[in-house]
PAVO-632479 format. One line per 10 residues: number of its first residue (from 1); their letters; for each residue y, x, z of C-alpha. Coordinates in Angstrom, 2 decimals, padded with zeros to 5 digits. Layout:
NUM = a = Y/X/Z; ...
END
This chain:
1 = xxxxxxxxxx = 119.12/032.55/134.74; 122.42/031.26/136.05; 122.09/028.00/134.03; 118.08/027.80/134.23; 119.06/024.24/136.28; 121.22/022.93/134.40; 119.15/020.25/132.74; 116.67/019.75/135.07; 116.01/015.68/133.70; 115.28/016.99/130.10
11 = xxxxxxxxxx = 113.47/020.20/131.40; 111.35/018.69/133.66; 110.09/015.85/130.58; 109.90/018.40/128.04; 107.78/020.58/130.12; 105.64/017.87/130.71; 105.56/016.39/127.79; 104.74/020.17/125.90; 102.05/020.67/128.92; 100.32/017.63/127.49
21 = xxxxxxxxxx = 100.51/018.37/124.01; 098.65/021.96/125.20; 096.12/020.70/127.33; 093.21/019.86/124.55; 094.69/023.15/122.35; 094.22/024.95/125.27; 090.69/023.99/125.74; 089.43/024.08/122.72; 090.65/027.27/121.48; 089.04/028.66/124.77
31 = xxxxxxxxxx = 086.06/027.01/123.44; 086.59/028.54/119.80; 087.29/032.09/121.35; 083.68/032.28/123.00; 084.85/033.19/126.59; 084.91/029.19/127.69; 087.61/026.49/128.38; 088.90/028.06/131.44; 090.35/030.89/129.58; 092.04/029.15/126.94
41 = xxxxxxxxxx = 093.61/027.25/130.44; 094.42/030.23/131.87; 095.98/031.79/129.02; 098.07/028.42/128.38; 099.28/028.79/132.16; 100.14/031.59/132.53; 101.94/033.07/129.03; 103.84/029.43/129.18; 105.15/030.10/132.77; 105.84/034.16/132.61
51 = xxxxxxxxxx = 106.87/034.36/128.41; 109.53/031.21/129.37; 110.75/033.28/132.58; 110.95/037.06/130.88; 111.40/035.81/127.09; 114.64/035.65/124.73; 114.27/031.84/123.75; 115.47/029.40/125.91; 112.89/026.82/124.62; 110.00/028.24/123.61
61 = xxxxxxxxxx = 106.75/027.31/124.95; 104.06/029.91/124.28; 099.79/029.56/124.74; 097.33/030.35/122.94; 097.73/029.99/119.04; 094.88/029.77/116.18; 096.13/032.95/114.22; 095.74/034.85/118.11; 092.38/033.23/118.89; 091.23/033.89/115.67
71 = xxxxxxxxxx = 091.58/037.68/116.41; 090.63/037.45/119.77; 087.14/036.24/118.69; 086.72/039.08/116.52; 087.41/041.54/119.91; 085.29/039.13/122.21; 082.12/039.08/119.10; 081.83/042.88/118.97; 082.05/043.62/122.38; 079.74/040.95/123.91
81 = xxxxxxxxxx = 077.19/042.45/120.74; 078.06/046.14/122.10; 076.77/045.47/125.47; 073.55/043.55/124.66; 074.91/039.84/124.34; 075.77/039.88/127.61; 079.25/038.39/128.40; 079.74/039.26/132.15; 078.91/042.68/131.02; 081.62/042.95/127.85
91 = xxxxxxxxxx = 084.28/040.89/130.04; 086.16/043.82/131.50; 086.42/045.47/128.37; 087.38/042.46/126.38; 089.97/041.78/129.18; 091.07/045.27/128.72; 091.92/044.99/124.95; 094.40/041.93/125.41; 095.98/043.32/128.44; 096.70/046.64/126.27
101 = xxxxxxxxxx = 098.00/044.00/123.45; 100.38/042.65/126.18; 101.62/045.96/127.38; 102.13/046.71/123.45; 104.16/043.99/123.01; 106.14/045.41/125.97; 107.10/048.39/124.72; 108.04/047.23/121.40; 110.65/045.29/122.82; 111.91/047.78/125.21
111 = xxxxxxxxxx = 112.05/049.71/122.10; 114.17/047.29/119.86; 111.33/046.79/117.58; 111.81/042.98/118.07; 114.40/042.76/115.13; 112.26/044.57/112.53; 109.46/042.35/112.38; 111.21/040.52/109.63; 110.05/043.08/107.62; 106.32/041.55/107.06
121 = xxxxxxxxxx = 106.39/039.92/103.08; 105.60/037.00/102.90; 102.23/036.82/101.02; 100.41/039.09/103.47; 101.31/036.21/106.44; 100.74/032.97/103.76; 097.11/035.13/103.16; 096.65/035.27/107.03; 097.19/031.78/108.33; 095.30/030.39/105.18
131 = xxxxxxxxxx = 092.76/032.73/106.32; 093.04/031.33/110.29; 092.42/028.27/108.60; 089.58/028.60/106.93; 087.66/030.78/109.48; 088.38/027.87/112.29; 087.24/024.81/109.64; 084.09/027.07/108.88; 083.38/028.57/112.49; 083.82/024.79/113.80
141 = xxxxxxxxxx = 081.35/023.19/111.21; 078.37/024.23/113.22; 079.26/022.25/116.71; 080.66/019.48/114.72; 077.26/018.51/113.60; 075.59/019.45/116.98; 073.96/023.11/115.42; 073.61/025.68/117.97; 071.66/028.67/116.30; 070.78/029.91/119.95
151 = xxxxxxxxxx = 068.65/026.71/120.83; 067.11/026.42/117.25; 063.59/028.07/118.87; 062.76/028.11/115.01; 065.70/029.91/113.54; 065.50/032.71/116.73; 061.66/033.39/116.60; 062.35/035.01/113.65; 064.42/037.57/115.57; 061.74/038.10/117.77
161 = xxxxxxxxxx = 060.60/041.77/116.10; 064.26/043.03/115.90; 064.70/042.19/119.37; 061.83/044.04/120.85; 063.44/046.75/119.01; 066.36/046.86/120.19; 064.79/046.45/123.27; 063.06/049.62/122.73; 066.33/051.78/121.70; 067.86/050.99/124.89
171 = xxxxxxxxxx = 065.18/052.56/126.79; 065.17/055.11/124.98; 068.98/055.61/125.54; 068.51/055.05/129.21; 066.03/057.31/129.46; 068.30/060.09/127.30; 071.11/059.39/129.74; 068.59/059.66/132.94; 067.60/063.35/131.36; 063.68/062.30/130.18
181 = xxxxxxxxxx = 062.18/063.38/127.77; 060.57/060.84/126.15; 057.93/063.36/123.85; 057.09/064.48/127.25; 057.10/061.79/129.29; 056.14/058.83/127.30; 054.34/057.06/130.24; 057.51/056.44/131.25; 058.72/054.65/128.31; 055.54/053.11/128.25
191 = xxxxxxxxxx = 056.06/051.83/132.14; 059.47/050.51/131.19; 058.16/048.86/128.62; 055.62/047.09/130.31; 058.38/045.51/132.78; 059.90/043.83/129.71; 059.38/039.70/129.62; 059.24/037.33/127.15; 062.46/036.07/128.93; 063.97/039.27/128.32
201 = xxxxxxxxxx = 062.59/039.17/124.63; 063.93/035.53/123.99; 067.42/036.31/125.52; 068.06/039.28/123.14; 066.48/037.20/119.87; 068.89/034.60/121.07; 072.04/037.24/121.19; 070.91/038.62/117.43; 070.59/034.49/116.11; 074.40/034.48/117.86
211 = xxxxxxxxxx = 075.02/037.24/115.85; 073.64/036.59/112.56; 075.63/033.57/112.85; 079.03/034.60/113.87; 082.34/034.71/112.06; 083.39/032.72/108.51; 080.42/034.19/106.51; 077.80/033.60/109.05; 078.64/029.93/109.63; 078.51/029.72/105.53
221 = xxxxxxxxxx = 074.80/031.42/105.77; 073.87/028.71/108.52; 074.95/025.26/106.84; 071.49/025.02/105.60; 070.08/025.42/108.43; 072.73/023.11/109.82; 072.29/020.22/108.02; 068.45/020.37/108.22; 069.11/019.80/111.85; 071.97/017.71/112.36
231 = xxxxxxxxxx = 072.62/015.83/115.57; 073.91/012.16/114.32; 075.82/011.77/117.71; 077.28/015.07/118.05; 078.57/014.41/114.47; 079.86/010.91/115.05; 082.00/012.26/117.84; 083.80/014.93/115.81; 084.26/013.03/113.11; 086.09/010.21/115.19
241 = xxxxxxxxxx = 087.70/012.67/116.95; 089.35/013.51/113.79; 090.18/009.95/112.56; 091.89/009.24/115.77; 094.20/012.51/115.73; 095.05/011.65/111.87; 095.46/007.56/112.50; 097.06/007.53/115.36; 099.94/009.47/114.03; 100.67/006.58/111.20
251 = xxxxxxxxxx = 100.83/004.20/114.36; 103.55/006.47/116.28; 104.58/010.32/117.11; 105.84/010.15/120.54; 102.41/010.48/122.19; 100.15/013.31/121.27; 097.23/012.49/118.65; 095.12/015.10/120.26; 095.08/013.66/123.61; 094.68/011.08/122.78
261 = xxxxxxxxxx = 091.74/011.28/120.88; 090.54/014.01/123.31; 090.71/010.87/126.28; 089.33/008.16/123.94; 086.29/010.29/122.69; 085.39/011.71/125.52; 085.69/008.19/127.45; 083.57/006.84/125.55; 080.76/009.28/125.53; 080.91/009.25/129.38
271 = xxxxxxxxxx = 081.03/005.46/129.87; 078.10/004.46/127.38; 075.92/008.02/128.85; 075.57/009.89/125.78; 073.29/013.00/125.38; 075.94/015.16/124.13; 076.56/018.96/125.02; 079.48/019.05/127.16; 082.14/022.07/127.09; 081.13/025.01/130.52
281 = xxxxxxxxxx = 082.51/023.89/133.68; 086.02/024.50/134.34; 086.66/026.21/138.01; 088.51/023.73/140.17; 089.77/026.72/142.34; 093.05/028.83/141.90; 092.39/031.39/139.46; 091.91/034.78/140.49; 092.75/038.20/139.44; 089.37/040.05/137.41
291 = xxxxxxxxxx = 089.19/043.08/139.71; 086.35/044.69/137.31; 089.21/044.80/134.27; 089.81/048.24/136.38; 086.63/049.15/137.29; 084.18/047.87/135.22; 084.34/049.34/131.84; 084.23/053.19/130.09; 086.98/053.96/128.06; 084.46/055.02/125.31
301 = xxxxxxxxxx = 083.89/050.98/125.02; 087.53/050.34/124.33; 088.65/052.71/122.20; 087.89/051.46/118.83; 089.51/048.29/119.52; 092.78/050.23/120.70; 094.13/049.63/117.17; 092.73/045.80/117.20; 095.31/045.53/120.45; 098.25/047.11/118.77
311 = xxxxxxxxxx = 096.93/043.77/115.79; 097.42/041.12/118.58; 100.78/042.34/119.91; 101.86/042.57/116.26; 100.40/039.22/115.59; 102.10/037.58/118.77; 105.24/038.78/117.87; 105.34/037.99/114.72; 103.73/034.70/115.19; 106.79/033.91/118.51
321 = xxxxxxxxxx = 109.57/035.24/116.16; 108.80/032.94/113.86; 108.47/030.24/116.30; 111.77/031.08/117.74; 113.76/030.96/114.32; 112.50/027.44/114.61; 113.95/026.59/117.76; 117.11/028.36/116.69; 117.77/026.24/113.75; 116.90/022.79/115.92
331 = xxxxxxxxxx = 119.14/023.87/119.31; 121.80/026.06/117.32; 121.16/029.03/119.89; 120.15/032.46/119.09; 117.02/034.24/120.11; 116.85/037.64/121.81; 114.19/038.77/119.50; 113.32/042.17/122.10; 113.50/039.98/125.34; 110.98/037.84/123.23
341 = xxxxxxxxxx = 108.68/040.06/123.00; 108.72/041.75/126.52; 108.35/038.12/127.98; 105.75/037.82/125.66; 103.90/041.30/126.84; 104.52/039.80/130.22; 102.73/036.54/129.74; 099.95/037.90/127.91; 099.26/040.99/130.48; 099.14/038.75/133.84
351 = xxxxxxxxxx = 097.09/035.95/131.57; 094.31/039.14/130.91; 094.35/039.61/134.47; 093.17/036.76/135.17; 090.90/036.10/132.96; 092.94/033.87/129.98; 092.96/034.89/125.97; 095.89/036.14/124.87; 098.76/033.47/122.99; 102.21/033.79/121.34
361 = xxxxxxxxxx = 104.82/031.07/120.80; 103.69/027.81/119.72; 105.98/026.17/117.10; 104.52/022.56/117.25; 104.59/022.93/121.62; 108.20/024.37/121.25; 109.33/021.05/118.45; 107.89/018.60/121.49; 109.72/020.09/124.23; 112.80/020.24/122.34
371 = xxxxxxxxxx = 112.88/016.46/121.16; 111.98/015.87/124.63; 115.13/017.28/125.98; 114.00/020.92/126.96; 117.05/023.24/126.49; 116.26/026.01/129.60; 113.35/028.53/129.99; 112.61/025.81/132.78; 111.00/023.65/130.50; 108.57/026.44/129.55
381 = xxxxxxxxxx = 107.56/027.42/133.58; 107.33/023.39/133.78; 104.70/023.37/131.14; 102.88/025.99/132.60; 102.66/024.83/136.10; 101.81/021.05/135.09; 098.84/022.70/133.47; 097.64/024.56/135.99; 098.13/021.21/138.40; 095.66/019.13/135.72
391 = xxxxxxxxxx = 093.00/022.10/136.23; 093.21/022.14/140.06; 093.02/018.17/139.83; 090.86/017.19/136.97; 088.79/020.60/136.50; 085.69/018.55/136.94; 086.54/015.85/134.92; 087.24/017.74/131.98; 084.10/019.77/132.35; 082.48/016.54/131.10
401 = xxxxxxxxxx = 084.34/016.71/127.83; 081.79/016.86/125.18; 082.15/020.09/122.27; 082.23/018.34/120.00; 085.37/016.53/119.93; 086.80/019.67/121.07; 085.07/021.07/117.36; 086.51/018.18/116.18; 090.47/019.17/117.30; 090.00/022.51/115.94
411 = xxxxxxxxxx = 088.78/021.03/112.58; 092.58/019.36/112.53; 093.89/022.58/113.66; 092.33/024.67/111.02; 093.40/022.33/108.26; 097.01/021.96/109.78; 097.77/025.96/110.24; 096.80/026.99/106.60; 099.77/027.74/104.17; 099.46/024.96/102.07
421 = xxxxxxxxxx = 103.58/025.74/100.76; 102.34/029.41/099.66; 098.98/027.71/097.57; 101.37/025.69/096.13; 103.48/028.24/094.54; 100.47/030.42/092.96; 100.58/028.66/089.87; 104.02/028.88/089.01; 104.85/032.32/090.39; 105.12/034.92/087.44
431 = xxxxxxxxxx = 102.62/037.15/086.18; 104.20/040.54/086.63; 100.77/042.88/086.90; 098.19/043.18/084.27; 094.58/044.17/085.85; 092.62/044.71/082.33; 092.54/041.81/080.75; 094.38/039.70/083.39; 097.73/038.72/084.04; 098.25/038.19/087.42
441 = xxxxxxxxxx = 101.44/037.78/090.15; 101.71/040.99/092.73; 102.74/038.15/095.26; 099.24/035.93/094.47; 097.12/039.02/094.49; 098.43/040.24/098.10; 098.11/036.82/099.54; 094.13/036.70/097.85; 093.33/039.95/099.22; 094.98/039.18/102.19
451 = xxxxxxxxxx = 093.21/035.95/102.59; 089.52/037.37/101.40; 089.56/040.27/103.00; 090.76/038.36/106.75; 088.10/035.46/106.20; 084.73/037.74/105.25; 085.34/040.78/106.05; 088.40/042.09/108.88; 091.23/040.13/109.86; 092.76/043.26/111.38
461 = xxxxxxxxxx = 091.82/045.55/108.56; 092.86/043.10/106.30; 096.41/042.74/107.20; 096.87/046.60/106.99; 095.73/046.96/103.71; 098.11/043.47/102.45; 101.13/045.34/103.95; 100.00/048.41/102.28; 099.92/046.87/098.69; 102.97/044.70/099.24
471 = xxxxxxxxxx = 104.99/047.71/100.24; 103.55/049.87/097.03; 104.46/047.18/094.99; 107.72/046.68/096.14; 108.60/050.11/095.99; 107.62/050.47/092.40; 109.54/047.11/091.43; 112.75/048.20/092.70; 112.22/052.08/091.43; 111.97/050.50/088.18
481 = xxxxxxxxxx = 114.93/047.36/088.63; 117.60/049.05/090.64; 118.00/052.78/092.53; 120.49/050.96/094.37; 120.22/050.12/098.26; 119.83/046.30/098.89; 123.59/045.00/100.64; 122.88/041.46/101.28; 124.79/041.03/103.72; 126.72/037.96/105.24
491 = xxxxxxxxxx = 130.12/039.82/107.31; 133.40/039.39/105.77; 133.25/041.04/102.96; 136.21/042.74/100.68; 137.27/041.01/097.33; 136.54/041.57/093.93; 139.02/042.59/091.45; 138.95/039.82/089.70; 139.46/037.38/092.77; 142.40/038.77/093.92
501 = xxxxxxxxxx = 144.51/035.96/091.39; 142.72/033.12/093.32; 144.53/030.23/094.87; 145.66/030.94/098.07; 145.85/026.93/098.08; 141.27/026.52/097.43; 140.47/029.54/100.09; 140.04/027.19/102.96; 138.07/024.88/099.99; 135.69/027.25/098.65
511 = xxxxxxxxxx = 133.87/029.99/100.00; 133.02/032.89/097.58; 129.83/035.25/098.30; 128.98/038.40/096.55; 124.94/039.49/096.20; 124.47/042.87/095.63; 121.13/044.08/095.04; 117.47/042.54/095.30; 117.08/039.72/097.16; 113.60/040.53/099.01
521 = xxxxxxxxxx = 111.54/040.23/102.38; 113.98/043.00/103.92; 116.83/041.02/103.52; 116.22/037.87/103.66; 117.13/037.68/107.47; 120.72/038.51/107.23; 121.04/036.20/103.96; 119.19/033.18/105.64; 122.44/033.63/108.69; 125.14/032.52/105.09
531 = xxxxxxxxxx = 125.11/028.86/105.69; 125.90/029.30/109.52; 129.05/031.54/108.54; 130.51/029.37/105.93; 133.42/027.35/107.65; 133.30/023.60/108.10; 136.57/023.16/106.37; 134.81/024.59/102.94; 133.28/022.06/100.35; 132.25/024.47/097.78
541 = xxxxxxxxxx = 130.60/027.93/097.64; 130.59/030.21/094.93; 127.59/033.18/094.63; 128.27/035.91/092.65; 124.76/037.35/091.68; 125.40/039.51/088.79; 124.35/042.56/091.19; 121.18/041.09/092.02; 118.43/042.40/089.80; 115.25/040.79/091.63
551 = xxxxxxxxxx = 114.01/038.28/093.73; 110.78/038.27/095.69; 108.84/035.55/096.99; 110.33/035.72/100.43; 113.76/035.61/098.80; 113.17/032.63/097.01; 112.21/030.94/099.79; 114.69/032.13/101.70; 117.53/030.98/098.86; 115.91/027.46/098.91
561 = xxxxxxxxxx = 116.24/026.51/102.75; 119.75/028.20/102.55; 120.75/025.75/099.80; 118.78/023.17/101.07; 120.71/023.05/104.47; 123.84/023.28/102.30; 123.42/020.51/100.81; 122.44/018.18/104.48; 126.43/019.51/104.53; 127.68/018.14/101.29
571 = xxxxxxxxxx = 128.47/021.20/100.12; 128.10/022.25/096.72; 126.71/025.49/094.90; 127.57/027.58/092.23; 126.00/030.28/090.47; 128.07/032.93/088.69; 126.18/035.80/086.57; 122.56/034.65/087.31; 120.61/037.18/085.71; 116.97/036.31/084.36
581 = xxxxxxxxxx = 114.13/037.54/087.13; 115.84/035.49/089.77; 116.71/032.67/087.70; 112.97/032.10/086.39; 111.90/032.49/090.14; 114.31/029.53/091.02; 112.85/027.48/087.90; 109.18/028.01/088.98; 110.10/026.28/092.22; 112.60/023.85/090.82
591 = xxxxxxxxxx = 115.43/025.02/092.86; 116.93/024.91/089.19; 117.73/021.72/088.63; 116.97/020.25/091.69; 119.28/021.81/093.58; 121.48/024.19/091.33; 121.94/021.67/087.85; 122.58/024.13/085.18; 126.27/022.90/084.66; 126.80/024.41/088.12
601 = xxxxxxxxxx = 125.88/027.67/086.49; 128.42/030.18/084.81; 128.47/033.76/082.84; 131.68/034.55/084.51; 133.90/034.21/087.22; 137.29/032.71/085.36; 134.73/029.74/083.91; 133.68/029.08/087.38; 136.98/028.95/088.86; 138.32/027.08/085.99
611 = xxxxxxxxxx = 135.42/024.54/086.97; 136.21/024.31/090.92; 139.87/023.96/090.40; 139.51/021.14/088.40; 136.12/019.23/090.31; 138.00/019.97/093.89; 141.07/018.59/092.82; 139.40/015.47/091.81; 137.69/014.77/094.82; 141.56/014.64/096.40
END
């Protein structure tokens, strides 16, 4: 706190500049999540203000993310369904479920659990963002092309018979909670049932249509239907909506493509007086604190979602962790991964309270304010407070924005969050599982489960059973590689027998680093931390890897940005005792040759040397 003013110039901008960059996101994802643009406004206020003051990264700025929304629409779907379509109903207990995920998030940083989240593999969160991805580019078809299965009177008449049933059963459960007997008092029922409208009827035909419609696999049952009924307009504003975020980025960077296209868009449907279907109004007012979230709800209602909560505040955490490993490597700080997480739990808590969907740390917000000149959590409260001064000033301005250049955003953020670097690597990842007939790779088939199972079925559910079947076949790997414990570790570390001949005169030259056992998603943490230890006065390092037997996905990742950021240093790599699972990981991805050329790899430790004695001397 003591140096929170410190840069007040680069703060303030950066703040600014991040606020502006979250303004449309914010929106739209409010939009997206089904409780309206005010709470994706709220939630973008409020985590970016309280997560920068409580939180372990100086320049993070947090709101609401696609992989939380995502989840967040699954909570808001099945409660709103659970209490008869009806929103104001559901809203306490949806409330409920992300203030629990905040107060989760709490206590797993007050319990130190902030440093093992490292421990996800990779595949399971590749699987999940491509899976975000895909269920926003499918879920955002529909308003793109102006298709709202509620006001299709064709498509919700045939819901008509279901809903006069359902209609029924809750009569019949009101009258079972009111102590009737319906066998003997069925002119009740029958009186009850007379007071029922064709309103009534309509609204709950329109809440199964909603239904029948919801999620990845609902929007997929509806393009038919969709394109039958396309609105030409509607469709001609989302798709310029995404030219203009994609074009405008070829002309320059430094302002925002989104707003842009957000103020362009919209502009021009407001000045020429289109009939396009604007966003819900966005309150003008301060927001206020959702006195029901204690009052209006049973506990009953919650408690199957209890584990869905725990799923967010893993999900924010993982997804801010990430996000602050980011803004470590650009600012060359170091994150407090459990004060994270509590200013996380903060943020997302007082958001619920008021009515906002829950967020995590946003990596592309958190790259803006950094170039910007954010270096304080100031920057962060900045962001948060210029937002909340665009909703008190412009609230009814930007009620006017039409949906479908918000649909249109999303699109662009759906495309933009999948795991396109994981897809990439499916073909050339080895085939180290047989399924029958098939040869397959253990990392592919967790990310396809992973990603399957999230986009049609459970995105909670989904990630449980990845990390299940990612820690089986890990387990089994090493049982059969190695029953040694994994020591990759990056202290000083004692030498080798054989080094203890080595020139005194090439220690402050060359840097020598011992592997010993697998390289995998456990590990890769403390390995990644290498190319920050290695002294500025070395030009070569040496990696003795005859100790380690495998190499996961993660690892090989996590051995290509280490040598990648060795060599923005100039500093070159050698390999001594590469043994053959790791080294045909590194040639699926070309990290051999492209960064390791095979004359830089040896079979022992005197060849090596022999090597760097000579090539160091000639550079002198």
């Amino acid at each position: 706190m003591k140096n929170l003013f410190s840069n007040i110039k680069g703060d303030v901008f950066g703040g600014i500049t991040a606020g502006i960059v979250a303004l449309p996101l914010a929106l739209a994802f409010g939009v997206s999540s089904g409780l309206g643009p005010s709470a994706g406004l709220y939630g973008a206020i409020f985590i970016s203000f309280f997560a920068a003051l409580f939180g372990g990264t100086n320049t993070q700025i947090s709101g609401p993310t696609a992989p939380m929304t995502a989840v967040s629409m699954v909570v808001i779907a099945g409660l709103i369904a659970a209490n008869d379509g009806d929103l104001s109903k559901a809203l306490p207990a949806i409330l409920t479920v992300f203030l629990l995920a905040g107060l989760f998030q709490i206590g797993l940083g007050l319990i130190g659990l902030g440093k093992y989240i490292r421990y996800i593999p990779y595949p399971v969160v590749s699987g999940f963002m491509t899976a975000i991805g895909l269920i926003i580019l499918l879920t955002q078809v529909l308003p793109s092309v102006g298709y709202y299965p509620k006001e299709d009177v064709e498509f919700v008449s045939q819901f008509k018979a279901e809903a006069q049933e359902v209609i029924l059963q809750n009569i019949l459960k009101e009258e079972a909670g009111e102590g009737i007997l319906v066998l003997e008092n069925f002119k009740e029922t029958n009186r009850r049932g007379q007071l029922i409208t064709a309103a009534d009827i309509l609204k709950e035909s329109q809440t199964l249509a909603a239904k029948e419609t919801s999620g990845a696999l609902g929007a997929i049952k509806s393009f038919p239907r969709a394109v039958q009924n396309i609105n030409w307009l509607e469709f001609i504003l989302a798709l310029g909506t995404i030219f203009i975020i994609y074009g405008f980025k070829r002309i320059t960077t430094k302002i925002p493509s989104t707003l842009v296209a957000l103020i362009i868009m919209s502009g021009i449907a407001v000045a020429f007086n289109l009939d396009y279907k604007t966003i819900q109004e966005i309150p003008s007012g301060i927001p206020s604190i959702k006195w029901e979230i204690f009052t209006g709800f049973s506990l009953n209602s919650i408690t199957p979602y209890i584990f869905t909560a725990l799923t967010l505040a893993l999900l924010g955490a993982i997804d801010s962790l990430l996000t602050s490993v980011v803004a470590d490597n650009m600012t060359k700080t170091k994150h407090k991964p459990n004060n994270e997480l509590v200013g996380q739990g903060i943020g997302n808590s007082i958001a619920a309270l008021f009515g906002g969907i829950p967020g995590a740390g946003a990596t592309i917000r958190t790259v803006v304010n950094i170039n910007a000149g954010g270096k304080t959590k100031l920057s962060g409260m900045i962001a948060g407070i210029m937002l909340l001064i665009v909703m008190l000033g412009l609230g009814p301005i930007a009620s006017k924005i039409p949906a479908a250049v918000l649909a249109g955003i999303l699109i662009t953020v759906g495309i933009g969050v999948m795991d396109y670097k994981g897809l990439k690597a499916i073909p050339s990842l080895p085939k180290d599982i047989k399924i029958g007939p098939l040869k397959l790779s253990s990392e592919v088939l967790i990310m396809i489960v992973v990603l399957l199972l999230s986009t049609f079925w459970n995105l909670v559910y989904a990630v449980g059973i990845g990390l299940i079947i990612a820690s089986l076949m890990f387990m089994k790997k090493i049982g059969d590689l190695t029953a040694e414990r994994s020591d990759v570790k990056t202290l000083k570390e004692e030498s080798w027998e054989d080094e203890t001949g080595f020139p005194k005169a090439l220690k402050g030259e060359i840097f020598i680093k011992h592997i010993k056992g697998p390289l995998f998603f456990g590990s890769t943490s403390d390995f990644q931390a290498l190319s920050q230890q290695i002294p500025d006065s070395a030009s070569m390092v040496i990696m003795r890897l005859g100790r380690m037997q495998y190499m996961d996905q993660s690892g090989l990742y996590a051995m290509e940005d280490m040598l990648q950021d060795l060599k923005t240093k100039n500093i070159e790599v050698l390999f001594v005792n590469l043994l053959k699972q790791p080294k045909y990981m590194m040639e699926r991805i070309d990290i051999i040759p492209d960064f390791i050329p095979t004359e830089h790899i040896f079979n022992s430790f005197d060849e090596c040397i022999k090597w760097a004695k000579k090539n160091v001397k000639e550079k002198y």
